[in-house]
C-alpha positions as CSV (number, residue, x, y, z in Angstrom):
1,X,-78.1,-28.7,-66.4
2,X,-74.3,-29.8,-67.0
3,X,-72.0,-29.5,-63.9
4,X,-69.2,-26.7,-64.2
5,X,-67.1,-27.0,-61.8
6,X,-65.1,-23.8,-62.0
7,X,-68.5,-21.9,-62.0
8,X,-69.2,-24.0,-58.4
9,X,-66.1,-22.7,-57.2
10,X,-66.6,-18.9,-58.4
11,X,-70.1,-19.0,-56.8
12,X,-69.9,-21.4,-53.8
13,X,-66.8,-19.3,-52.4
14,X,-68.2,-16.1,-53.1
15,X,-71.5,-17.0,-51.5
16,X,-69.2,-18.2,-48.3
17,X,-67.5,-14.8,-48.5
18,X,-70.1,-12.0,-49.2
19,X,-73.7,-13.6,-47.7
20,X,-75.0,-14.7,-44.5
21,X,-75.3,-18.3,-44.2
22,X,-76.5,-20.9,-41.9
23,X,-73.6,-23.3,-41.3
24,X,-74.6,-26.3,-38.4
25,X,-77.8,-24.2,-37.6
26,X,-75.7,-20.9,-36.5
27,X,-77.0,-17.8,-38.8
28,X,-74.6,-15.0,-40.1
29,X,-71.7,-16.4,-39.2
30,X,-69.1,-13.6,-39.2
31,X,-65.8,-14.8,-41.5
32,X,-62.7,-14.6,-39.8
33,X,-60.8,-13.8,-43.6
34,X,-61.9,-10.1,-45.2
35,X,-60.5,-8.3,-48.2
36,X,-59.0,-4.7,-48.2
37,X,-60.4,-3.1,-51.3
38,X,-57.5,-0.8,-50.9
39,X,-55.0,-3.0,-50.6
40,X,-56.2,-5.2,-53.5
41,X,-56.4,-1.7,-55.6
42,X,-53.0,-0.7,-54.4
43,X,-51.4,-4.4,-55.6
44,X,-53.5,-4.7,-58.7
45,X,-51.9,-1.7,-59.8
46,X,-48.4,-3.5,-59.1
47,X,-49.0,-6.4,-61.1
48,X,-50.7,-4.0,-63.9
49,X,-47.4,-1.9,-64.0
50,X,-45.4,-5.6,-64.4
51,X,-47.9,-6.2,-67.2
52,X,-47.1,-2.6,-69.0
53,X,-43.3,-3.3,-68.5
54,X,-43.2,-6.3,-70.1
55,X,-46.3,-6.1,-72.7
56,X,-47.8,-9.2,-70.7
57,X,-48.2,-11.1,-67.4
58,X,-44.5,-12.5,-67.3
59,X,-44.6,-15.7,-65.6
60,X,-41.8,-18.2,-66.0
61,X,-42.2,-21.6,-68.2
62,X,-44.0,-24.9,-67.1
63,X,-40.4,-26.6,-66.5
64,X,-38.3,-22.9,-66.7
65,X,-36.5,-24.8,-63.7
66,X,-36.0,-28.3,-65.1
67,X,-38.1,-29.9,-62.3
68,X,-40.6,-31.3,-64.5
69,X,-40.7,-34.2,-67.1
70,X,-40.7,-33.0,-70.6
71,X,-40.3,-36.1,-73.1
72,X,-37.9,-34.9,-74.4
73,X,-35.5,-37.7,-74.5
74,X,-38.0,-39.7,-74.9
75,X,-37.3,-42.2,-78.0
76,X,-38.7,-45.0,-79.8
77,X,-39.6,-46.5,-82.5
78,X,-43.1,-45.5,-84.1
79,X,-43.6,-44.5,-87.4
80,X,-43.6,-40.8,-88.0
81,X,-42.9,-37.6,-85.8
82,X,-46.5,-37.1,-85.3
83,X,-46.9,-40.6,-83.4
84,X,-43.4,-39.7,-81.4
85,X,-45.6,-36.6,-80.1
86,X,-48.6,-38.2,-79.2
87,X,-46.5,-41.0,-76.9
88,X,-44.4,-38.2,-75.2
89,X,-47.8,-36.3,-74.7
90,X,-49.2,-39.5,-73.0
91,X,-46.0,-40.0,-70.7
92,X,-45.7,-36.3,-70.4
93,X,-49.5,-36.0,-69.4
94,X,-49.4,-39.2,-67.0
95,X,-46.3,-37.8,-65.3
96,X,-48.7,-34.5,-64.6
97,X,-51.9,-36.1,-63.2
98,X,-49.3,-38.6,-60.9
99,X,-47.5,-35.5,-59.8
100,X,-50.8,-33.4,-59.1
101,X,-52.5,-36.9,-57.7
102,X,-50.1,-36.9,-55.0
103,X,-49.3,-33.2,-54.2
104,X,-50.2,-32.2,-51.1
105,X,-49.5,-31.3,-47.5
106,X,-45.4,-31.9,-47.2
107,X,-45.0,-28.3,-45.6
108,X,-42.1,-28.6,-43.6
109,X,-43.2,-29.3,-40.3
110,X,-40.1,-29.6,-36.9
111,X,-40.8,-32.2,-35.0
112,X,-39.3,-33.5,-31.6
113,X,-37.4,-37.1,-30.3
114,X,-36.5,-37.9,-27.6
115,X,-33.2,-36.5,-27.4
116,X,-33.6,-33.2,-26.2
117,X,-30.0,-32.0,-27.7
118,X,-32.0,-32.9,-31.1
119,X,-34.2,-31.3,-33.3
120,X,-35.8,-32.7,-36.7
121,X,-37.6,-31.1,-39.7
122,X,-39.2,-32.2,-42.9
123,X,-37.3,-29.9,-45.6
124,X,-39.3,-31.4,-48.5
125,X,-40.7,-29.1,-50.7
126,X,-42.7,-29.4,-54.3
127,X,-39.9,-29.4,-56.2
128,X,-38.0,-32.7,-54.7
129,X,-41.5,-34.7,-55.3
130,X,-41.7,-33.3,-59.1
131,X,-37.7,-33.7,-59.3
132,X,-37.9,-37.4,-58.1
133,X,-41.1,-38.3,-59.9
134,X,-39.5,-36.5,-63.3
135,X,-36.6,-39.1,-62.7
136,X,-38.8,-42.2,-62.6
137,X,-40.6,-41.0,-65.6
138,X,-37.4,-40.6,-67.6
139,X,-35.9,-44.6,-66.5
140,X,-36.9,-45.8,-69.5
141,X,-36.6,-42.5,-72.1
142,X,-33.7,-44.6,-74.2
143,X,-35.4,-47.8,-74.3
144,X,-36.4,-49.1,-77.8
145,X,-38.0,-52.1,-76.4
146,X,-41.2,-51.4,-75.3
147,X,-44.0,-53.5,-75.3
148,X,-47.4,-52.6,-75.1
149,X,-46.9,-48.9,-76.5
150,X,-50.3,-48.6,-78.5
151,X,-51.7,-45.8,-80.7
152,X,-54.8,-45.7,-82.6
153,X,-55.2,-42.1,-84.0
154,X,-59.0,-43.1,-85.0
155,X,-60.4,-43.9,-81.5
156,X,-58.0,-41.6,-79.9
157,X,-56.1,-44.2,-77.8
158,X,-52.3,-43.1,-76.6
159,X,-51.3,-46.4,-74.5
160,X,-47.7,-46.0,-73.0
161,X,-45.6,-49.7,-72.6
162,X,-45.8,-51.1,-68.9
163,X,-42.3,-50.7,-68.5
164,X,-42.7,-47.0,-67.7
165,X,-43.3,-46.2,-64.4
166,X,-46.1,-43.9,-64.6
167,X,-48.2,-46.3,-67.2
168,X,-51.8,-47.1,-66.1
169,X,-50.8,-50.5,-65.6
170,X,-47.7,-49.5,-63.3
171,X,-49.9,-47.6,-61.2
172,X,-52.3,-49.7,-60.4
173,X,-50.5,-52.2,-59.1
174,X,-48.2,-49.9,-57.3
175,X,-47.3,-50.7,-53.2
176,X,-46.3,-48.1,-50.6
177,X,-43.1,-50.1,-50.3
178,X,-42.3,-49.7,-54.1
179,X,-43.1,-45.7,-54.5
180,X,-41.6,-45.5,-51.4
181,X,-38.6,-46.5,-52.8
182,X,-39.2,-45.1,-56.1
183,X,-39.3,-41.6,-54.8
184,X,-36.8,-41.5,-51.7
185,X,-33.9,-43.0,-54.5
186,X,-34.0,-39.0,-55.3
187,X,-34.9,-37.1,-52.3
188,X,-32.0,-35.6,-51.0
189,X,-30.1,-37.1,-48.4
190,X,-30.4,-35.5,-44.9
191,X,-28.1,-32.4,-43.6
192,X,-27.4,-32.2,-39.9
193,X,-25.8,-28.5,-38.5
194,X,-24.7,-28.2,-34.9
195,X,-25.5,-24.7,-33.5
196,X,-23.2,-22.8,-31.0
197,X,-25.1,-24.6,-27.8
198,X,-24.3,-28.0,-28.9
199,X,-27.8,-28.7,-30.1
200,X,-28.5,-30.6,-33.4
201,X,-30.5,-29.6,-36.1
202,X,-31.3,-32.5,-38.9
203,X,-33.2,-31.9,-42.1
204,X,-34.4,-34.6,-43.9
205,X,-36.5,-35.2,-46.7
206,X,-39.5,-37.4,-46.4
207,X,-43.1,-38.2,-48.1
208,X,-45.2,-38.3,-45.5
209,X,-48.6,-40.5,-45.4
210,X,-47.2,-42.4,-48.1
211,X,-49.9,-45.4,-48.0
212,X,-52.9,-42.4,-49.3
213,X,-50.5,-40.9,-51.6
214,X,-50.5,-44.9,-53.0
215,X,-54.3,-44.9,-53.2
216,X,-54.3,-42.4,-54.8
217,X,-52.3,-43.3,-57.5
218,X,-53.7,-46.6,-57.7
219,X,-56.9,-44.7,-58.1
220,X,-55.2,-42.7,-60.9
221,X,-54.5,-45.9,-63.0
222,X,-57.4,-47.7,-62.3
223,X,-59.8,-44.8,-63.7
224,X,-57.9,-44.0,-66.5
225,X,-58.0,-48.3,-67.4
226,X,-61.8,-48.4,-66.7
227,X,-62.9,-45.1,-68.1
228,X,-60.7,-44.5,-70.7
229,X,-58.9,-47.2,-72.4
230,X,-55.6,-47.3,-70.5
231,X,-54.9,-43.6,-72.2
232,X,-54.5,-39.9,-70.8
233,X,-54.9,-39.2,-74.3
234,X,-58.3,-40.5,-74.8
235,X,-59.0,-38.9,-71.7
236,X,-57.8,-35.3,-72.8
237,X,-59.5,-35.7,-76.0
238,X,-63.1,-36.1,-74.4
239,X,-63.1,-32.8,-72.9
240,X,-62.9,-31.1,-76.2
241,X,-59.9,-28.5,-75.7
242,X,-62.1,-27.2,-72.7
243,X,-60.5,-26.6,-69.6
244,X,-63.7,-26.7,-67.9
245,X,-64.5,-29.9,-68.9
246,X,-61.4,-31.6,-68.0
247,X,-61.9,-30.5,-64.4
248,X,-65.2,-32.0,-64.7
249,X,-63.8,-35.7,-66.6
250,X,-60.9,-35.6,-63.4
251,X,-63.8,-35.2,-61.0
252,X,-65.7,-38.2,-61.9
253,X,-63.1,-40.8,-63.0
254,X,-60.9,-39.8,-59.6
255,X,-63.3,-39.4,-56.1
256,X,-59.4,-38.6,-54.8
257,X,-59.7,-35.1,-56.0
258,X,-62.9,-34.4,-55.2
259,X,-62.2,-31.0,-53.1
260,X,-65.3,-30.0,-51.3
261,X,-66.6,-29.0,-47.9
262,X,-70.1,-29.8,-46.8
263,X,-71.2,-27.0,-44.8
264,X,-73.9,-28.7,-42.9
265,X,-71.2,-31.2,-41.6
266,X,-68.1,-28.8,-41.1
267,X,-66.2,-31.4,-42.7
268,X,-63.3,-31.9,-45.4
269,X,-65.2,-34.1,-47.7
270,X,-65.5,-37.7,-47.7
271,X,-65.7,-39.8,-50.7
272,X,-68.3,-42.2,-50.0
273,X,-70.8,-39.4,-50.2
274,X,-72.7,-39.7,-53.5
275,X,-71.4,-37.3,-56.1
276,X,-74.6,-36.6,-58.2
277,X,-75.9,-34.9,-54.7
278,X,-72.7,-33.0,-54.2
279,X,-72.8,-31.4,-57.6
280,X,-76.3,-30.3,-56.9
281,X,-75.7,-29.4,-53.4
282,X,-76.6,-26.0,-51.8
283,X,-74.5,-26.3,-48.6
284,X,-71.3,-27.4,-50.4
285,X,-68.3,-25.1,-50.9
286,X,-66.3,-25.9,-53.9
287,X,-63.0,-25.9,-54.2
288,X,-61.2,-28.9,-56.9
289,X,-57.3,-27.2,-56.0
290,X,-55.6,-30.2,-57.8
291,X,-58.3,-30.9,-60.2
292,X,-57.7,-27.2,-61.2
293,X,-53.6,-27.1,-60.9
294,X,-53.6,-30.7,-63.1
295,X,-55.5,-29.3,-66.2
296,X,-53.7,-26.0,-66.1
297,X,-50.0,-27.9,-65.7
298,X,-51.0,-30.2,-68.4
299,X,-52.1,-26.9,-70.9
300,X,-49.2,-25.3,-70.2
301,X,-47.0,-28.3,-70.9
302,X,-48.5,-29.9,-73.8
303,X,-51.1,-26.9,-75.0
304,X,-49.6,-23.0,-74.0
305,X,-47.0,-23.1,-75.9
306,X,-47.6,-25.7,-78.8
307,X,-47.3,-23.7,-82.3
308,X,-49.0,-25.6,-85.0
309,X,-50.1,-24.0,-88.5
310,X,-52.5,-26.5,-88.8
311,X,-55.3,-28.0,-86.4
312,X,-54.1,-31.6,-85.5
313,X,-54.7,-34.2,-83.3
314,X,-52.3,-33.2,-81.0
315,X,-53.9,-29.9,-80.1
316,X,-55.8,-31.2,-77.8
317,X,-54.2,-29.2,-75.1
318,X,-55.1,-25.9,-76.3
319,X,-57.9,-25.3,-74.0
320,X,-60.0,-22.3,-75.4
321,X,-61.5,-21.5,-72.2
322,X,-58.4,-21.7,-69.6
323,X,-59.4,-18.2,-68.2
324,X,-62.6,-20.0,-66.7
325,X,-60.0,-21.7,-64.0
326,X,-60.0,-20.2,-61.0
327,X,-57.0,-19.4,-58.4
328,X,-56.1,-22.6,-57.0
329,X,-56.4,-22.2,-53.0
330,X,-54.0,-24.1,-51.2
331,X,-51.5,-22.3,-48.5
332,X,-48.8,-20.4,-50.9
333,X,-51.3,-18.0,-52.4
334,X,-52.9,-16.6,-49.6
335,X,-50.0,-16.6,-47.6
336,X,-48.9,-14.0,-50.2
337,X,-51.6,-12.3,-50.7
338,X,-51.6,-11.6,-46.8
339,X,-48.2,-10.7,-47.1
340,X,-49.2,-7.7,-49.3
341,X,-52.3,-6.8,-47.1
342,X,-54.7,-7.9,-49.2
343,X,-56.4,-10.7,-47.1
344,X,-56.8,-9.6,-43.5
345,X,-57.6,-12.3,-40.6
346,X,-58.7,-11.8,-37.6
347,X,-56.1,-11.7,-34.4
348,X,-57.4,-14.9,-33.0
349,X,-56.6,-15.9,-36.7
350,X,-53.7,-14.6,-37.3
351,X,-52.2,-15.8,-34.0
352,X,-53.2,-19.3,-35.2
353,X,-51.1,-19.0,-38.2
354,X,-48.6,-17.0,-37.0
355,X,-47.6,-19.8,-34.1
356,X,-48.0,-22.5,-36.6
357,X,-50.9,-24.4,-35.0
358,X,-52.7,-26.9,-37.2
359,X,-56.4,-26.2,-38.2
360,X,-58.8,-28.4,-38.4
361,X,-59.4,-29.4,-42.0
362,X,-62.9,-28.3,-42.9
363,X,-63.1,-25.7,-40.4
364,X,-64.5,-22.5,-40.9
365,X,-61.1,-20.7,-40.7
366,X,-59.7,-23.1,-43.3
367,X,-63.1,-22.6,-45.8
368,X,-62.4,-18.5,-45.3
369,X,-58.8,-18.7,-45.7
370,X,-59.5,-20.7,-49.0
371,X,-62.4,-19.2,-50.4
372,X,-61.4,-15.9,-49.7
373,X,-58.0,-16.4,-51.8
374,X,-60.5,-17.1,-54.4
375,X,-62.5,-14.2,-54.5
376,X,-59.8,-12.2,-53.6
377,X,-58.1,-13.4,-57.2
378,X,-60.9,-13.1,-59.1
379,X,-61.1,-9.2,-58.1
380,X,-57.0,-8.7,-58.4
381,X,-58.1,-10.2,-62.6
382,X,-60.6,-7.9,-62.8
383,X,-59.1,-4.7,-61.1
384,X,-56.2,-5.0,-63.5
385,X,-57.8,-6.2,-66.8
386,X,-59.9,-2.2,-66.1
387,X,-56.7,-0.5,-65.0
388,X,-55.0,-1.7,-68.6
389,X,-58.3,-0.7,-70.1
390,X,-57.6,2.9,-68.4
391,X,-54.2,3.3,-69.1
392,X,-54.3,1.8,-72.6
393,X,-57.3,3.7,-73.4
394,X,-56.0,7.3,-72.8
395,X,-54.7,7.3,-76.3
396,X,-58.2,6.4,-77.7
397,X,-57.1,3.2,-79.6
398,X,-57.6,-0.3,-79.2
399,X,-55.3,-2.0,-80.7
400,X,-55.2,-5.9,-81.3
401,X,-52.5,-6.2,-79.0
402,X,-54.1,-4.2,-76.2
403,X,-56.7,-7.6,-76.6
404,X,-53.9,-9.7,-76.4
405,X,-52.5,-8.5,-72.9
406,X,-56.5,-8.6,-71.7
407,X,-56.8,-12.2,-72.9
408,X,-53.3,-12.8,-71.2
409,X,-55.1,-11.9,-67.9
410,X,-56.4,-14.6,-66.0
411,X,-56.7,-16.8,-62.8
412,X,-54.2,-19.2,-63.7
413,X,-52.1,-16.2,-65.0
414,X,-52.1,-14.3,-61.8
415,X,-52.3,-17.4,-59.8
416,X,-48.8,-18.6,-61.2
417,X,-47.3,-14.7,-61.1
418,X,-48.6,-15.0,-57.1
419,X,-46.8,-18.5,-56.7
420,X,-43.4,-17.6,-58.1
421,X,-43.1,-14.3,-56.0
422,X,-44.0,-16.0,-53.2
423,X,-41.4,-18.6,-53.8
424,X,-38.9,-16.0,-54.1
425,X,-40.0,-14.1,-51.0
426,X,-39.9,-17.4,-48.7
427,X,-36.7,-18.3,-49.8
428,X,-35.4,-15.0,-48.6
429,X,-37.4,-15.5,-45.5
430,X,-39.2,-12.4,-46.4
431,X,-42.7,-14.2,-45.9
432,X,-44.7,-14.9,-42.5
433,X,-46.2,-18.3,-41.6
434,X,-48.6,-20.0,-43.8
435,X,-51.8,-21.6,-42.4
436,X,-50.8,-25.4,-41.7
437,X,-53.7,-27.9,-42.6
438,X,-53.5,-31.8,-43.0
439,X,-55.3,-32.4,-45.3
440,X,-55.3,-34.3,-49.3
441,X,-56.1,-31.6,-51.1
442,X,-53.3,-29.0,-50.8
C-alpha cells in the first residue's frame, strides 16, 4: 500500500486529538489543547461571510509583497519562449525548496549580555530570509554566459548553470562561512533605541544555527544530484501534477524534512531511524510542515496561476489534488486560531506560552498544540464549505460557480487566509504570545 503522507497527517493527528492513547506506557493521556465547537462555528462563519463578499477565499499572491523570487528578469539565451520558462521554473522552483529547506525557528527571541544597561533581540522574521535568499537568486538574472544550463524536454531534465547560487551544484558545496555571508549581505543592519531610563535596546537581524540550516541545504543539492539528475524539474515531473506525491518524492530524497514524532520515545524525530518503519508506524504522529508549505509555495508560484490553453510540459505545477494538503502546523496558525478562541489550552499551558518559556520539542504540549491546529483546520474547511452550501442553496440552484467557490475551499486556502491575518494582527500587536519551540521543522 503506497505512503500518503497528507492522509498520515489527517489520521495520525486526529487520532492524537480525539482517542485515548498509550504514550511511554501512560493510558488516556488527557491533551492539554481542546477545540471550542462554538467558537470554530462562530469563526467559520467569519471566513464564510469573507468568502460571499468577495465570490472566493481572498488570499493575497505567492509574491503580492515582492519578497520572493519570480524569474522574472531572468534572461538568457535558449531557443524559444518555452525553454526560457522551463529554466526560470527550475531557478524559481530551487529558490522555493532552499527557502522552505531552511525555514524555521528565527522567532525573535531577547536575549541578555552582560551589560545590564543593554538589552538584545533577534528581529528577524520570514520575510528578510526570503528577501535575502530572493537577492542571491537574482545575482546572476542578466548574465548571458552561463555554462552548464541544460534542458532536455524528452527526459525531463531542467539543469540551471553553476553560476547561480541556488544550482544543485552551488548547494552542495556550500559552507556555513559562505551562506553566512550570502544571507547577512541583505539582512538589515541593526537599530539601537535608548528608552527614557538610559537603557539600550538593540535589534539585530541574525540566522541563527547557521551550520544545520547548511546541512540542510547541502542535503537539498545532493538529493536532487543523486535522485534526480541535477533538476527540480525532473523532480516535479515524477509526481505527476499530484500534490500528494510531491510531499511523498521531498520525503524520501530529503531525511531533513522528515517531520515526525515517535510517540513511544517523546521525541522530535531523528533521522537515523529507518524510514520504511516510520511510514508504517502506529505510534508516529505525522506532521511534514515544510514538506507541505514547499509543494504548496511551488503550486502557487509556478502552477495556481499558470493559464495555458493547451496541456504542456510546463504544467507540471498544476497539482490536481492540492486540497489533499493539510494546514501546515508551525506557531503562526495556532497562535491565531487561539487568538479567536478556537483552540483552548489549559492554564498550566497557556502560562507556558503566555511567559514565553521554551517547550520541549517533541513534547506532548508541542504534539497537541500542532495536531490540534490540524484538526482544528480541517473542521474550519468543512464547517464553511456546508455553511456556503446553506446559504447558496436557499435559492434552490447550484450553479457552476457555487462549485467553484467550494473547490476554492481548502487547507492550504484557509491556511494562507489564517497566516496573513495573523500577520497583520502581530504587527499591530493585536496578538498574544506564540508557543516558542527549537526545533527544524517550524
Amino acid at each position: 500500500m503506497n505512503f500518503s503522507p497528507t492522509a498520515a497527517v489527517r489520521e495520525s493527528t486526529r487520532r492524537w486529538m480525539e482517542t485515548a492513547r498509550p504514550f511511554n506506557g501512560v493510558e488516556d493521556i488527557a491533551t492539554p489543547v481542546t477545540i471550542d465547537d462554538y467558537a470554530l462555528d462562530n469563526f467559520a462563519t467569519e471566513i464564510t461571510q469573507s468568502i460571499l463578499s468577495n465570490k472566493s477565499l481572498e488570499v493575497t499572491d505567492w509574491d503580492a509583497d515582492g519578497w520572493h523570487y519570480s524569474g522574472k528578469n531572468y534572461k538568457c539565451r535558449l531557443p524559444n519562449e518555452s525553454h526560457r520558462e522551463l529554466m526560470r521554473m527550475e531557478r524559481v522552483a530551487l529558490y522555493i525548496l532552499s527557502l522552505d529547506a531552511i525555514n524555521f525557528c528565527f522567532w525573535p527571541t531577547p536575549t541578555s549580555t552582560s551589560t545590564s544597561c543593554l538589552s538584545i533581540k533577534n528581529g528577524l522574521e520570514y520575510e528578510h530570509l526570503a528577501i535575502a535568499l530572493q537577492k542571491i537568486a537574482e545575482a546572476d538574472d542578466d548574465s548571458l554566459d552561463r555554462e552548464g544550463e541544460v534542458i532536455d524536454v524528452v527526459a525531463n531534465i531542467v539543469k540551471a548553470a553553476s553560476s547561480y547560487a541556488l544550482s544543485p551544484t552551488s548547494l552542495s558545496t556550500l559552507t556555513s562561512e559562505k551562506i553566512h555571508s550570502m544571507l547577512s549581505d541583505h539582512f538589515p543592519p541593526s537599530t539601537s533605541v535608548h528608552d527614557d531610563s538610559g537603557g539600550e535596546h538593540l535589534t539585530v537581524y541574525d540566522l541563527p544555527n547557521i551550520e544545520h540550516r547548511c546541512r540542510l541545504l547541502r542535503e537539498l543539492g545532493d538529493g536532487l544530484i543523486k535522485h534526480h539528475n541535477g533538476s527540480a524539474f525532473n523532480m516535479l515531473s515524477k509526481a505527476n501534477k499530484s500534490a500528494d506525491v510531491l510531499v511523498g518524492i521531498i520525503l524520501e530524497t530529503f531525511p531533513g524534512f522528515r517531520d515526525y514524532v515517535d510517540k513511544c520515545n517523546c521525541s522530535e524525530n531523528s533521522s537515523n531511524k529507518d524510514w520504511e518503519t516510520v511510514k508504517k508506524s502506529q505510534w508516529i504522529v505525522h506532521f511534514y510542515k515544510r514538506a507541505q508549505i514547499a509543494t504548496a509555495d511551488i503550486w502557487a508560484a509556478l502552477g495556481r496561476c499558470q493559464a495555458t490553453a493547451t496541456e504542456s510540459i510546463t504544467d507540471v505545477c498544476k497539482f490536481t489534488d492540492i486540497n489533499l494538503l493539510t494546514t501546515f502546523p508551525d506557531y503562526r496558525v495556532p497562535q491565531i486560531l487561539r487568538h479567536v478562541g478556537v483552540m483552548k489550552y489549559t492554564p498550566s499551558l497557556a502560562n507556558i506560552v503566555d511567559t514565553q518559556e521554551e517547550l520541549c520539542k517533541g513534547c506532548t504540549d508541542e504534539i497537541s498544540i500542532r495536531a490540534g491546529t490540524v484538526l482544528a483546520v480541517e473542521k474550519i474547511v468543512q464547517k464553511v464549505k456546508e455553511k456556503i452550501l446553506i446559504i447558496d442553496g436557499a435559492s434552490g440552484v447550484r450553479s457552476q460557480h457555487d462549485l467553484q467557490k467550494l473547490d476554492d475551499i481548502s487547507a492550504v486556502k484557509i491556511d494562507w487566509y489564517l497566516w496573513q491575518k495573523g500577520e497583520r494582527l502581530d504587527r499591530l500587536n493585536l496578538l498574544g504570545q506564540h508557543h516558542r519551540v527549537n526545533t527544524t521543522f517550524y
